[in-house]
C-alpha positions in Angstrom: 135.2 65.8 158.1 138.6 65.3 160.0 140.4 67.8 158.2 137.5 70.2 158.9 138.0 69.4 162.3 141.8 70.1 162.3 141.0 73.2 160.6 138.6 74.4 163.2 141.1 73.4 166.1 144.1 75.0 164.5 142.4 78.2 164.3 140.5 78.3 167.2 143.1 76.7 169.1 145.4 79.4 169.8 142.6 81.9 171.6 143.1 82.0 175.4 140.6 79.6 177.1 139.6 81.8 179.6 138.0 84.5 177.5 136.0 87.4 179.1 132.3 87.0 178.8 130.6 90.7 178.2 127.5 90.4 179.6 128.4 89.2 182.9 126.4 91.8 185.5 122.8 91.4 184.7 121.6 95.2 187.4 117.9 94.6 186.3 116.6 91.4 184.4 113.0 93.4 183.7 113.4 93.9 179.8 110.0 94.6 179.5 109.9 96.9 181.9 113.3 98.7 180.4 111.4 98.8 177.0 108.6 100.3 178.8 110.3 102.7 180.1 112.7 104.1 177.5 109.6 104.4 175.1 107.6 106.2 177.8 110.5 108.4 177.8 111.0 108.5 174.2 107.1 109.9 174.0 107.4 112.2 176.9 110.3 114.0 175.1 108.7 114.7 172.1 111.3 112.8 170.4 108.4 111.1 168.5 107.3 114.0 166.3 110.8 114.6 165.9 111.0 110.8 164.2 108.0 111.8 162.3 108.8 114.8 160.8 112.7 113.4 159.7 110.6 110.7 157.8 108.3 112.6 156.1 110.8 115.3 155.2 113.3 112.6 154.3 110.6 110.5 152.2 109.7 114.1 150.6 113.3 114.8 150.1 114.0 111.2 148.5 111.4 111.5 145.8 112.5 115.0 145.1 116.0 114.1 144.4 115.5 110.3 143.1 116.2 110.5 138.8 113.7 108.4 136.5 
């Protein structure tokens, strides 16, 4: 197990120490109410039937072109 260790330090030893975190500026912490909204959204578009149709015209398009 120590040369595991010495292994692990050697590699990760030579990244800065002060890295920058990504998700640092949390504007709104409702996720549920994001989700809500961006499918609300998502319906009030019409982007559903265009989900629909890409899958049944893909699923038709599959078993067309699928050999055996």
């Amino acid at each position: 197990m120590h040369y595991f260790n010495d292994f692990i330090f050697q590699i990760l030893g030579n990244f800065p120490v002060n890295l920058p975190v990504l998700a640092q500026n949390v504007t709104d912490p409702n996720l549920l109410g994001q989700i809500q909204k961006a499918w609300t959204h998502f319906l009030q578009t019409g982007q559903i039937w265009a989900l629909l149709i890409g899958l049944v015209v893909g699923y038709m398009f599959r078993n067309l072109t699928k050999y055996g």
